[in-house]
C-alpha positions in Angstrom: 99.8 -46.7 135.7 97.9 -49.9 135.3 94.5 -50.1 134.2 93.1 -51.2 137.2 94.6 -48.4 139.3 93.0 -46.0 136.6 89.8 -47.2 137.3 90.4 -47.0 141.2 91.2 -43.5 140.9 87.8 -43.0 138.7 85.6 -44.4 141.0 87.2 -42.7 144.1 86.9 -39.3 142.3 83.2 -40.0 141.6 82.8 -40.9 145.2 84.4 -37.5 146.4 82.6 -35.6 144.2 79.0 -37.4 145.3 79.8 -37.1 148.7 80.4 -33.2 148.5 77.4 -33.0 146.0 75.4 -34.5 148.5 76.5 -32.3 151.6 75.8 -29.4 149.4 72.2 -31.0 148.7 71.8 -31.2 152.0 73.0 -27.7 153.4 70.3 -26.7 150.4 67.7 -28.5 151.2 67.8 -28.2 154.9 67.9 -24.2 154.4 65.0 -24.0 152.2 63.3 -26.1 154.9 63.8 -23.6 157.5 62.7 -20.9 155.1 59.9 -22.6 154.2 59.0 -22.9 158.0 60.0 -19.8 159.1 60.5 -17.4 156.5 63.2 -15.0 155.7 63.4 -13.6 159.4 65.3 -16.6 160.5 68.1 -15.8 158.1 68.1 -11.9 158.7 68.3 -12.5 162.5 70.7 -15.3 161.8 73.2 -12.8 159.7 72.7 -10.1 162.1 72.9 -12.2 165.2 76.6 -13.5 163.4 77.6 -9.8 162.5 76.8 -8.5 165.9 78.8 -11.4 167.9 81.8 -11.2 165.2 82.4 -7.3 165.7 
């Protein structure tokens, strides 16, 4: 493998792994908004709401 393919690989890895680093960041961020807004109930209803629909 050349060099130059080397370093494509490198910077395609980095930009796979900042991508999913930032979706993560986001999923994070955006569910500590909506504790922030609306506490803890929205996730228990949330998880029961999910449980009671899947069974």
């Amino acid at each position: 493998m050349s060099v130059e393919a080397e370093q494509i690989d490198q910077q395609e890895r980095r930009a796979r792994v900042s991508l999913i680093a930032g979706a993560v960041l986001c999923l994070v961020a955006s569910g500590g908004l909506l504790w922030w807004h609306y506490g803890g109930a929205i996730f228990n209803d949330l998880v029961l709401t999910t449980l009671a629909w899947c069974f």
